[in-house]
C-alpha positions as CSV (number, residue, x, y, z in Angstrom):
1,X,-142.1,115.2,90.8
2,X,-143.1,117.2,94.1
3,X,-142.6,115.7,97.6
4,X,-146.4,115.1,97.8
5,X,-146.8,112.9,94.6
6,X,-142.9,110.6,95.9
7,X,-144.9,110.2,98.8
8,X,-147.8,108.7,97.6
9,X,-145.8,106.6,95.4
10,X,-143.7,105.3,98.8
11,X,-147.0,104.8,100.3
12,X,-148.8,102.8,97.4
13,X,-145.2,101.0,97.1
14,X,-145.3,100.4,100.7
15,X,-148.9,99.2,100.5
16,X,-148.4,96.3,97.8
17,X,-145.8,95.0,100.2
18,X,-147.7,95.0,103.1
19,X,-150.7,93.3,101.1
20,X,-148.7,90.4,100.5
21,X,-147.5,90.1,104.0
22,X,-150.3,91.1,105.7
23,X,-153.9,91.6,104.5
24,X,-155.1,93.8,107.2
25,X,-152.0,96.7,107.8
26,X,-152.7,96.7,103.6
27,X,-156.5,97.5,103.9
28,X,-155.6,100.2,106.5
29,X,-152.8,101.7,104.6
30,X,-155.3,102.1,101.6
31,X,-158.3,103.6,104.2
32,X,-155.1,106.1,105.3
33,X,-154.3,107.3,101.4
34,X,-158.4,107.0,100.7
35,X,-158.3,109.8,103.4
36,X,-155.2,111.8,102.2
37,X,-157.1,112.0,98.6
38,X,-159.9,112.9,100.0
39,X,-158.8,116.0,102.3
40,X,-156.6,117.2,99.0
41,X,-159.9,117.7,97.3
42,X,-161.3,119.5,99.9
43,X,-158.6,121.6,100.0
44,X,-157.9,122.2,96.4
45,X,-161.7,122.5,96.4
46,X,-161.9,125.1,99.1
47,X,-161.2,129.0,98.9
48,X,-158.4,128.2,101.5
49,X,-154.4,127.8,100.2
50,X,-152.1,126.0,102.3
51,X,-148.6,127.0,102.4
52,X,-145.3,125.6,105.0
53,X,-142.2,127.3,104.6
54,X,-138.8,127.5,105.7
55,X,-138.0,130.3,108.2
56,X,-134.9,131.2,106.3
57,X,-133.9,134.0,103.8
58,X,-137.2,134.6,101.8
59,X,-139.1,131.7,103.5
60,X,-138.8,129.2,101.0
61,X,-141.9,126.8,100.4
62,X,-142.0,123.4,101.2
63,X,-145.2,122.3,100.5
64,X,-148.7,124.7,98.9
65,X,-152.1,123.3,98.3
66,X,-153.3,123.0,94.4
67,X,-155.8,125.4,94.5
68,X,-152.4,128.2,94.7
69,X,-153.3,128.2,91.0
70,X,-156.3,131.0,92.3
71,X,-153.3,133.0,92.4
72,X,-151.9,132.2,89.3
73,X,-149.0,130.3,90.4
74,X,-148.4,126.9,90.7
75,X,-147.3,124.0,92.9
76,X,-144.2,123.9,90.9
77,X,-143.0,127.9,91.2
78,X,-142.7,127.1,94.4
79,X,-141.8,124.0,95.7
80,X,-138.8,124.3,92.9
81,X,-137.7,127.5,94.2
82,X,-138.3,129.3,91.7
83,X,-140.7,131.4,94.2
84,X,-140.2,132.2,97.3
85,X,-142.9,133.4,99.9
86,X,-141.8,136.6,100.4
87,X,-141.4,136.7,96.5
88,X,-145.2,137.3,95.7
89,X,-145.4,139.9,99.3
90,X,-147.0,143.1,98.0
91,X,-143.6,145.4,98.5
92,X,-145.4,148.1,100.9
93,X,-146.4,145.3,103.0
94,X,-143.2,143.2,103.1
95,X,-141.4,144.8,106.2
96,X,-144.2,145.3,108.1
97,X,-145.1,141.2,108.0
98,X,-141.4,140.5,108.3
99,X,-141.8,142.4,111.8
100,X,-145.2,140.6,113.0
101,X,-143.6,137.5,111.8
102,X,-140.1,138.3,114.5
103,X,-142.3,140.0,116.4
104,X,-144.7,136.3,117.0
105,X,-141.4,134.2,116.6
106,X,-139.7,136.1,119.6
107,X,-142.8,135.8,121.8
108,X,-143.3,132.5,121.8
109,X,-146.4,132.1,121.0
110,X,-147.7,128.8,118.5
111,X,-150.0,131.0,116.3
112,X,-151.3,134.0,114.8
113,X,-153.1,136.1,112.6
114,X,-152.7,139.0,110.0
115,X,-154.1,140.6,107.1
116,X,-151.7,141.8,104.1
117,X,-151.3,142.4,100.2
118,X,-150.1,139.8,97.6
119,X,-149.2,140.0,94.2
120,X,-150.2,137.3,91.8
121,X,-148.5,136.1,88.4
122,X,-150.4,138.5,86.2
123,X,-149.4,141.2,88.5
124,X,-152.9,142.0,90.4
125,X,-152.7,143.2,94.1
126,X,-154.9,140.6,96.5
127,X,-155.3,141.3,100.0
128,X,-155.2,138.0,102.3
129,X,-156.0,136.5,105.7
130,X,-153.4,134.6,106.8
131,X,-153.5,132.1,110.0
132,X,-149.8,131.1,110.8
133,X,-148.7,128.4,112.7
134,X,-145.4,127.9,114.0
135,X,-143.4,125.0,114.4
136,X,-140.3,124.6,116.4
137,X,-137.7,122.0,117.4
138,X,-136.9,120.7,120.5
139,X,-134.4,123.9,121.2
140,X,-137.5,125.9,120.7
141,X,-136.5,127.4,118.0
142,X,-138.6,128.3,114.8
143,X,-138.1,126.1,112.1
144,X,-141.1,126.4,109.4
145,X,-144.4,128.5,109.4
146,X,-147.3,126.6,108.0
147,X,-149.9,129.2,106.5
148,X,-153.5,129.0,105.9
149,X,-154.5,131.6,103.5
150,X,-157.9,133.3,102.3
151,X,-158.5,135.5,99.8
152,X,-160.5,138.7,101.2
153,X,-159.7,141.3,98.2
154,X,-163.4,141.5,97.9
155,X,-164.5,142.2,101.9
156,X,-161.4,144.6,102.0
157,X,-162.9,146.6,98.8
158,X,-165.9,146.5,100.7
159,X,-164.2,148.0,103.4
160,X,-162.6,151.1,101.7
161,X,-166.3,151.8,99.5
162,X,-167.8,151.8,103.3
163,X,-165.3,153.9,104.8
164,X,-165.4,155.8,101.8
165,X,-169.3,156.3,102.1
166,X,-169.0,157.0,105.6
167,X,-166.3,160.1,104.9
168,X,-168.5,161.2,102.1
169,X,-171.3,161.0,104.7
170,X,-169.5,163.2,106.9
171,X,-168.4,166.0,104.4
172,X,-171.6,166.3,102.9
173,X,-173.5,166.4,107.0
174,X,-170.1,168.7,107.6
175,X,-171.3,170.8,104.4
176,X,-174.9,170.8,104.6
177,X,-174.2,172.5,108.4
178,X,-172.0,174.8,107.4
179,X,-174.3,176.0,104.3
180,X,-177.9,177.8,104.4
181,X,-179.8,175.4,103.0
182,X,-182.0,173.6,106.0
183,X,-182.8,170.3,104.6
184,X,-185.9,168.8,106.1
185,X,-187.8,165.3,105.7
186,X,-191.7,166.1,106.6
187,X,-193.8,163.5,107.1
188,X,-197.5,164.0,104.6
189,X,-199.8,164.8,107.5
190,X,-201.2,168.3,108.6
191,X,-198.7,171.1,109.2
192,X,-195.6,168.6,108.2
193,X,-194.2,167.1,111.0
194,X,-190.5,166.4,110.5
195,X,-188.9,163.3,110.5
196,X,-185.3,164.9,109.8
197,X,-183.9,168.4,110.3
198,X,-180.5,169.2,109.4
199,X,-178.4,170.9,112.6
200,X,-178.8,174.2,110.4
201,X,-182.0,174.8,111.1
202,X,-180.2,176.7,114.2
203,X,-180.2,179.8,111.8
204,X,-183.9,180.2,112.1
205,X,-183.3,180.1,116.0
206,X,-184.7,176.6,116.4
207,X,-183.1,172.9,117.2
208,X,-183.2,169.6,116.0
209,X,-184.9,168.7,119.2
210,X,-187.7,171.4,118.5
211,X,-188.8,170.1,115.3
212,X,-187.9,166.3,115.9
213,X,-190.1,166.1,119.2
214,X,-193.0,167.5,117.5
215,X,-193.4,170.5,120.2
216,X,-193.2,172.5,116.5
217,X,-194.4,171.3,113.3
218,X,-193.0,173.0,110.4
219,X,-196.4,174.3,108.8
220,X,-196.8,176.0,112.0
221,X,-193.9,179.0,111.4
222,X,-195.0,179.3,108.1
223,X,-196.4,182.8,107.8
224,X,-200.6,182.4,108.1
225,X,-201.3,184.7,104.8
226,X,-199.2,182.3,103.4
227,X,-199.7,179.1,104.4
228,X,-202.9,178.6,102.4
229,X,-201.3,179.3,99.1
230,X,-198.7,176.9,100.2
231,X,-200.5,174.4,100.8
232,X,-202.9,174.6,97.7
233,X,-199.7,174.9,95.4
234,X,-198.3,171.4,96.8
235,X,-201.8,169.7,96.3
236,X,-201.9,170.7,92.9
237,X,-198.0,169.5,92.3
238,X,-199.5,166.2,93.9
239,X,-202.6,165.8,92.3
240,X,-200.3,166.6,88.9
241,X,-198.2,163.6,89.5
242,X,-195.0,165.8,89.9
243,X,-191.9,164.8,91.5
244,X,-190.9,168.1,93.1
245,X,-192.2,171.4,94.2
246,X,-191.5,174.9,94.4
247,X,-192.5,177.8,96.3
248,X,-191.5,181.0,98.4
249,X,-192.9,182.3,101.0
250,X,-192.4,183.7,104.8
251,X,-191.4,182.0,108.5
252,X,-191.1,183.3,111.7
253,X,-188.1,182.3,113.7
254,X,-187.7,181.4,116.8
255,X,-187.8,184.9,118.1
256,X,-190.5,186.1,115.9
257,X,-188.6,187.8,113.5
258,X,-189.7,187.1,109.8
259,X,-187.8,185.7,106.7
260,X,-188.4,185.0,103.3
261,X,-187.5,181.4,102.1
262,X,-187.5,179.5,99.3
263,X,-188.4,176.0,99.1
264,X,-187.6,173.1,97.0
265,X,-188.9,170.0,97.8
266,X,-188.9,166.6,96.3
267,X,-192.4,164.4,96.7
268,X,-191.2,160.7,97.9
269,X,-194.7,158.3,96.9
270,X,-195.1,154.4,97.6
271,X,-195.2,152.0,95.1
272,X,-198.7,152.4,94.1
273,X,-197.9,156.3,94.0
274,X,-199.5,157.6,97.5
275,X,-197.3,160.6,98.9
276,X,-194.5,159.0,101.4
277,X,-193.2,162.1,103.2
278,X,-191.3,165.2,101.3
279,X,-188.0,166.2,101.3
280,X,-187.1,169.4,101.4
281,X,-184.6,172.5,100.9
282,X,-185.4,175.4,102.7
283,X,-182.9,178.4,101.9
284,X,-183.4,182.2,103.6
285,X,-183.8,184.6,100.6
286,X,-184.7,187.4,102.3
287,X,-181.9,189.8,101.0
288,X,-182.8,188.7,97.7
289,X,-186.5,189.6,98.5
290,X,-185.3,192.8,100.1
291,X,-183.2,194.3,96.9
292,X,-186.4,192.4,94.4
293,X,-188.7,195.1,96.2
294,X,-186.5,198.3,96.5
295,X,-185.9,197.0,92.6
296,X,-189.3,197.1,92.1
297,X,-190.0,200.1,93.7
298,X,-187.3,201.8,91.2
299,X,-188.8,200.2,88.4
300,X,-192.5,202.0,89.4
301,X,-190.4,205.7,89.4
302,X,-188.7,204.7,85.7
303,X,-191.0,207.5,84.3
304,X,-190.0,210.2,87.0
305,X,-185.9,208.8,86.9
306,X,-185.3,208.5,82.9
307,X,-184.1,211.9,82.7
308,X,-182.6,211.8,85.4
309,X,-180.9,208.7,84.2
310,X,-180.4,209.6,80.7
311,X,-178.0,212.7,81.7
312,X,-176.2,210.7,83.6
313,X,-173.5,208.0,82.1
314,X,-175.0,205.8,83.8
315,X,-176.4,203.5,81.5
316,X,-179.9,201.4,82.3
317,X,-180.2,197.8,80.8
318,X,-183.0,195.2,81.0
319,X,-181.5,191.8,79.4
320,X,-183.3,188.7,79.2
321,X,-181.3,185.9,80.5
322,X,-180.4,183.7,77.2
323,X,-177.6,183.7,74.9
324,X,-175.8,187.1,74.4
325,X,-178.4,188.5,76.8
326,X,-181.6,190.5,73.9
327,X,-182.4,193.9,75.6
328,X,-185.7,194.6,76.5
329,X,-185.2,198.3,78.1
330,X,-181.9,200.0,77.5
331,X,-181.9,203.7,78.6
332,X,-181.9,206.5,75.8
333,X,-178.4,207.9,77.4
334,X,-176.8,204.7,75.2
335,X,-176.4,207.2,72.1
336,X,-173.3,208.0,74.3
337,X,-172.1,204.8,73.1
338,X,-172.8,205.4,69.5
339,X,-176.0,203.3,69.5
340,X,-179.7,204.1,69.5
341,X,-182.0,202.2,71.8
342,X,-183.8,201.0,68.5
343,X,-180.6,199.1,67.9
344,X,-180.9,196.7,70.4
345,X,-184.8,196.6,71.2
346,X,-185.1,195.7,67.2
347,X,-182.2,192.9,68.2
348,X,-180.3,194.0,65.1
349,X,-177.5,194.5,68.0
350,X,-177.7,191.7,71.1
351,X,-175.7,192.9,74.2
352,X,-173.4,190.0,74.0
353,X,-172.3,191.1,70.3
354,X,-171.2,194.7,71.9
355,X,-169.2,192.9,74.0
356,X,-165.0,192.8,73.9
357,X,-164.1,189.1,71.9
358,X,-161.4,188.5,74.8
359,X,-164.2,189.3,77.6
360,X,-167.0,187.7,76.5
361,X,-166.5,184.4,77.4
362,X,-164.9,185.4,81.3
363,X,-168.2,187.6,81.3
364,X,-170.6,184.9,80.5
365,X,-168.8,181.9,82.8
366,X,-168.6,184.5,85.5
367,X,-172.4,185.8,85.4
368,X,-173.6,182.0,84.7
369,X,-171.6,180.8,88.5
370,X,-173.4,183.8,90.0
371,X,-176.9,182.1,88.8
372,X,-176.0,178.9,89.4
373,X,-174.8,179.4,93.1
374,X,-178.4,181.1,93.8
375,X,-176.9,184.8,94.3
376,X,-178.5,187.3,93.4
377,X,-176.4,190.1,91.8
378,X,-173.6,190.4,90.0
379,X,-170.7,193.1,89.4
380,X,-167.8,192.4,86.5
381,X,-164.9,194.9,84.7
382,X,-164.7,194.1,81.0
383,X,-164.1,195.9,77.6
384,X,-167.1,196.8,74.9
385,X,-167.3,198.0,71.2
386,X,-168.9,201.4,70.6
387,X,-170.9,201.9,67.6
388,X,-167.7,203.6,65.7
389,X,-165.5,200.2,66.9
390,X,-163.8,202.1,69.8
391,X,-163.3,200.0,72.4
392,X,-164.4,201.1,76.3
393,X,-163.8,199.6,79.6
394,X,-167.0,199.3,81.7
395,X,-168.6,198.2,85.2
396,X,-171.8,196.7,85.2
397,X,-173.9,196.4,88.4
398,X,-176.7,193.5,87.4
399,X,-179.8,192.3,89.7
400,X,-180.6,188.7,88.9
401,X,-184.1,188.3,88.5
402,X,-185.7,184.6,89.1
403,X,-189.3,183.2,88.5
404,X,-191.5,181.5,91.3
405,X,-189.2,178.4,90.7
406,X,-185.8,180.4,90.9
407,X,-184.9,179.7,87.6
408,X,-183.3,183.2,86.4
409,X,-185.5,184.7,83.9
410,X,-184.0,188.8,83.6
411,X,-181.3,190.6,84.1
412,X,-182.0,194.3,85.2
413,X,-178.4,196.1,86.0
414,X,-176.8,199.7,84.8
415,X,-173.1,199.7,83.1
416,X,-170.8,203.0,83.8
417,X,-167.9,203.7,81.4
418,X,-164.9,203.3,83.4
419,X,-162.4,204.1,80.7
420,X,-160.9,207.2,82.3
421,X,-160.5,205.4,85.8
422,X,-158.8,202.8,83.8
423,X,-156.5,204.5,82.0
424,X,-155.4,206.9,85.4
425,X,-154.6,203.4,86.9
426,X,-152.6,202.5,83.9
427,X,-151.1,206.0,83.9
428,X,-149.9,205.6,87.4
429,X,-148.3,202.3,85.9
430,X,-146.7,203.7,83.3
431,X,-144.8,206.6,85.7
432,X,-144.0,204.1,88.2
433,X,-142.3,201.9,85.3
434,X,-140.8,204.6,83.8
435,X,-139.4,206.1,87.0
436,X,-137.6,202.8,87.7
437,X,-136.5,202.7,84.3
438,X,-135.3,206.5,83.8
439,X,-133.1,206.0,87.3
440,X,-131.4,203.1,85.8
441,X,-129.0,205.4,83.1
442,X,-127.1,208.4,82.3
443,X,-127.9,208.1,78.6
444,X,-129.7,211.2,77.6
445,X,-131.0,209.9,73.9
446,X,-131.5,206.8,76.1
447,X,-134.3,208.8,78.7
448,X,-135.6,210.5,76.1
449,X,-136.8,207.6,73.7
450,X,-137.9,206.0,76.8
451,X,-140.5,208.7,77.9
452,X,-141.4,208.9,74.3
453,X,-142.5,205.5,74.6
454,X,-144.2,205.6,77.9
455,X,-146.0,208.0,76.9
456,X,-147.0,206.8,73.3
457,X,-148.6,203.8,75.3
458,X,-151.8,206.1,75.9
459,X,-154.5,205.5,73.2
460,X,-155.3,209.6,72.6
461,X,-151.7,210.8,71.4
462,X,-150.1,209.2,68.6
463,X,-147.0,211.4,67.9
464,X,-144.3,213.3,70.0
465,X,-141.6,215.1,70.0
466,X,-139.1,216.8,73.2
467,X,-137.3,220.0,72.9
468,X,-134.1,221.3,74.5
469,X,-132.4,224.0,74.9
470,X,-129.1,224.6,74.1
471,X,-126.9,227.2,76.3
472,X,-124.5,227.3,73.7
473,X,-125.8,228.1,70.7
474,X,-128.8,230.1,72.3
475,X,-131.3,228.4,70.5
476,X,-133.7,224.9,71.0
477,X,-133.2,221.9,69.2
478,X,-135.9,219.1,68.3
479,X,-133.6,216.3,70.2
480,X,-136.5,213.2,70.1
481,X,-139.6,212.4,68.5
482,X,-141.9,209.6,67.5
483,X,-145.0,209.6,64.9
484,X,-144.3,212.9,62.5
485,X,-143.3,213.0,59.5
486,X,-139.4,213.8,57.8
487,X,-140.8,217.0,56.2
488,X,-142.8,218.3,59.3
489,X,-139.5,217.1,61.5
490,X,-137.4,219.2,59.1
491,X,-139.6,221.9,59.7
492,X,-139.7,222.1,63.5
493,X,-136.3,221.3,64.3
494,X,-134.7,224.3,65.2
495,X,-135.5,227.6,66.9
496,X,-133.2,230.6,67.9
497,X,-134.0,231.2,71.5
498,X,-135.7,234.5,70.7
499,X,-137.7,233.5,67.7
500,X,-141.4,234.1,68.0
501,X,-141.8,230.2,67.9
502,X,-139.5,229.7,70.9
503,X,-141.5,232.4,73.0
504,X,-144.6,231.0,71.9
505,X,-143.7,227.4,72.8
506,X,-142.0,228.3,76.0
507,X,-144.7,230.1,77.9
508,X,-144.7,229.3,81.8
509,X,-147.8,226.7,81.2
510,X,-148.9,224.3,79.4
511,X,-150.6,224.7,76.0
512,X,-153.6,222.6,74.6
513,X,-155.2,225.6,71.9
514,X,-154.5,224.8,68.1
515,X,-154.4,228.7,67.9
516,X,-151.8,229.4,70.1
517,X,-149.3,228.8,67.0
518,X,-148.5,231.5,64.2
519,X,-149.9,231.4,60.8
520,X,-146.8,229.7,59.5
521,X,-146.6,227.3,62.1
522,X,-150.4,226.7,62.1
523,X,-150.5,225.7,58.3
524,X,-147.3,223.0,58.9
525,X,-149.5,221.6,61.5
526,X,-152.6,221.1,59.3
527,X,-150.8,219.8,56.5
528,X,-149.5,217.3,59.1
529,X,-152.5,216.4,59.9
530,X,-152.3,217.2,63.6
531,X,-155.6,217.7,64.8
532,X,-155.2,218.5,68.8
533,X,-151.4,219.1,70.6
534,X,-149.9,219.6,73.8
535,X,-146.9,221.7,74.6
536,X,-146.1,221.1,78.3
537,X,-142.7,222.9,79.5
538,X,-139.9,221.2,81.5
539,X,-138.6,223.9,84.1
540,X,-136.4,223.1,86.4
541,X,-135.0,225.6,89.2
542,X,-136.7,228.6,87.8
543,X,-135.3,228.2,84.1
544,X,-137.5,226.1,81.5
545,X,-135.4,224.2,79.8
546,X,-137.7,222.9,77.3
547,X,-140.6,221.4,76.4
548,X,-142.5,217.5,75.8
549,X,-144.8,218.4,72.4
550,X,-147.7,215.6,71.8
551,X,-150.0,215.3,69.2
552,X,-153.3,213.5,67.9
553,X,-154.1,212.9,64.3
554,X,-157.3,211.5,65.9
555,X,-159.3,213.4,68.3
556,X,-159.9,217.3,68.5
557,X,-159.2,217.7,71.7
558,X,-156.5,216.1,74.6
559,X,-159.0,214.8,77.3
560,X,-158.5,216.2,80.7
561,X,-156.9,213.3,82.5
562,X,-154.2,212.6,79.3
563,X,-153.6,216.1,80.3
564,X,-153.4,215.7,83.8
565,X,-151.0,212.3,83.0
566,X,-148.3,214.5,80.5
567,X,-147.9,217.3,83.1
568,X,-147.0,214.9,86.1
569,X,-145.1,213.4,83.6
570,X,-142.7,216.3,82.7
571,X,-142.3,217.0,86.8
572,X,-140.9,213.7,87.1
573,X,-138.8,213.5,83.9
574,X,-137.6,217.0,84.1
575,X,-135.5,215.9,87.0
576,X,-134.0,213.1,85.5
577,X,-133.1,214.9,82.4
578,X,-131.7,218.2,83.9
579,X,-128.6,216.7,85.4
580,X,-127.7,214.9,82.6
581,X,-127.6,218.2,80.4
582,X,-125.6,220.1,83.0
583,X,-123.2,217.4,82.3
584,X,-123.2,217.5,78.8
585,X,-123.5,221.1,78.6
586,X,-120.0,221.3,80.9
587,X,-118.4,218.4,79.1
């Protein structure tokens, strides 16, 4: 049994006393407890929880109102001890009402307010108004606080979704002003006076003051051969029913200079449908408008540029803007690609299909934010498929082209093999690595397998060998190879140093000509199956002492910059290498 409920019980007890002494202090004893009931109920009735507690270690609670139960808790968890009022203090909010509360306590004051977190029994975080009264003894000293307590988790969420609004408010005014778009809110009258102007508008030399005070009205800077068309467009778009409109066409700024803009504007209409006012988007496109016509202007002198394009590798492509991008135009120069144009006007081949498996989708996500984000061309790196499955590294240069509503209907771009470019970069790679790698041991097998496998790395050669001579036994010795054969390595081993094969291989420059070999040598290389070599010598202070041999048993011929890659190659290796035979030689 609580305090409250032994106190009632005294006070009935004392009541059936005082009715049988005396009638009248019994009729105003049962008035007082009428009146006690009745302020319970409004309490426990009310959104309002009364608390009084201790001002000792965790505040316990003497007395809380019923209606605690809104928190979960009851009467009982309390006044037992069980809870304290610090208990159900939302932790992050604890020291900071333990410090108001010293804070209030220490000035002397009788009363004050606060707003902090709860936690209920089922866990749930309640923000509360709390009016505190103090109450002191005769020293003046704080005995017991006596709380009244409202619930305001609802106002408070209020409070953040407002503040929340307002922020959002402010990044999206921050972001509309710091972006091209003008957005404007024109009243439906002649020449669209504006209700609203973003600050933006300053772009097109103007203020918000210009438009706002009606000294300009907006229909006024439109261009006069095209304000006609604009205005006949948006009356059909009305008289259609339509909820926005679309159109292009030119302003004057401020200082007379023209601009091409595009416009997208949504028609606001009253309830029984009459046109409100019109919002709208008003972005500069005059670049765009600027490369459209030099485009177009290309696109009339087609007739006089296809030759000059299809001798070029520069390739010409027309897509249309849909899945795997159909061509409409490709250039006749594509049959350096292995394809014919019929091939992909037919649409036996779509462009996408061409395109390398681990590119495609990097090229399509990258190409779909470029139409998306309203630019207007578009430049990518990525790998395609020629027509015999070798694989090429291009750069395409695309236009974006875009109907009368900007929706992106065409692609018209070019795509130059940049295969060799790609390969000298990787080229560079590969010496740089193997540099490090070569100055990091005294191994000679070691050096050697390793610029075997650097070079391997490039797509053209597929076999190798290195030759050195030996001072010794006056004659050159096959000391590393990759890619040939134990018969054709058995064959090519070993030279004297004044064989025909040794003065044939060790000329002062490089060799690339199948028919620099003899006869004999010639017919091991065919059965080998070699069909192109390179025989690059190593000298080193005036004395060549040897040679890096590559092959292909795929192409006819080394292309110029593998060649250009082997030689710089052997003047960087040679000087790793030559030190390390003097040593052997002397040890």
């Amino acid at each position: 049994m609580d305090e409250s409920s032994k106190g009632k019980e005294a006070l009935n007890a004392n009541f059936q006393t005082a009715s049988n002494g005396n009638n009248l202090r019994g009729e105003a004893l049962q008035a007082t407890l009428e009146k006690e009931e009745t302020l319970r109920m409004m309490i426990n009735n009310s959104h309002v929880v009364l608390f009084l507690w201790k001002n000792e270690n965790k505040w316990p609670v003497e007395f809380v109102s019923e209606n605690v139960t809104k928190f979960g808790y009851t009467t009982e968890d309390f006044t037992s001890g069980r809870v304290r009022h610090k208990d159900i203090i939302y932790s992050a909010d604890l020291k900071r009402v333990e410090q108001e509360f010293e804070k209030r306590v220490k000035s002397g004051v009788s009363a004050f307010g606060m707003e902090y977190r709860i936690v209920t029994k089922a866990g749930d975080v309640r923000w509360i108004n709390e009016r505190t009264f103090i109450q002191r003894n005769a020293d003046g000293e704080a005995t017991h606080f006596q709380g009244v307590v409202l619930d305001i988790t609802k106002r408070k969420k209020s409070e953040e979704e407002l503040e929340k609004t307002l922020k959002m408010q402010q990044v999206l005014t921050t972001a509309i002003n710091n972006s091209p778009a003008v957005i404007f809110l024109w009243k439906n009258e002649k020449f669209w006076p504006s209700i609203f102007v973003s600050d933006n508008v300053i772009q097109f030399g103007y203020t918000v003051d210009d438009f706002l005070s009606q000294k300009i009205q907006y229909g006024r800077i439109i261009h006069p051969d095209d304000l006609r068309r604009v205005e006949e467009e948006l009356e059909r778009s009305i008289q259609k029913g339509e909820v926005s409109f679309s159109s292009e066409y030119r302003i004057f700024t401020k200082a007379g200079d023209m601009l091409w803009v595009t416009e997208k504007t949504f028609i606001q209409r009253e309830k029984d449908g009459r046109v409100a006012c019109f919002q709208g988007i008003v972005l500069d496109i005059t670049h765009r408008k600027r490369i459209e016509n030099a485009l177009r202007k290309s696109l009339e002198m087609q007739k006089t540029l296809r030759t000059i394009i299809n001798k070029s590798p520069t390739i010409a492509f027309l897509w249309k803007y849909v899945e795997n991008w159909p061509v409409v135009f490709v250039s006749e120069n594509i049959t350096q690609l292995g394809y014919s144009v019929e091939d992909f006007l037919s649409g036996n081949i779509l462009y996408g299909n061409i395109i390398h498996r681990d590119d495609i989708q990097a090229v399509a996500e990258s190409l779909a934010r470029s139409v998306r984000e309203g630019y207007d061309s578009f430049e990518m790196e990525y790998r395609i498929f020629t027509k015999d499955s070798r694989v090429r590294w291009v750069e395409e240069r695309t236009f974006i082209q875009r109907d009368s509503k900007g929706e992106a209907t065409h692609l018209q771009g070019i795509i130059i093999d940049v295969t060799e470019r790609k390969e000298a970069e990787k080229m560079l790679d590969i010496q740089r690595e193997l540099g490090v790698s070569l100055s990091s041991t005294w191994n000679l097998q070691t050096m050697l397998n390793k610029i075997l496998d650097a070079c391997l790395t490039i797509e053209e050669i597929d076999a190798a060998g290195i030759y050195l001579k030996d001072e010794l036994l006056d004659q050159i010795n096959l000391v590393a190879h990759r890619g040939l054969s134990s018969e054709f390595v058995k064959s090519v081993s070993t030279y004297s140093a004044d064989s025909p094969e040794a003065r044939q291989i060790w000329t002062e420059k490089p060799v690339y000509r199948m028919d620099f070999f003899s006869d004999e040598m010639t017919d091991i290389i065919r059965k080998e199956k070699i069909t192109a070599v390179a025989v690059i010598p190593m000298k080193h202070r005036g004395e060549i002492i040897g040679s890096l041999n590559f092959a292909s048993h795929t192409i006819d011929r080394i292309p110029q910059h593998v060649r250009n890659f082997l030689e710089s190659i052997a003047l960087q290796v040679v000087n790793y290498i030559a030190p390390i035979r003097i040593v052997a030689d002397l040890g």
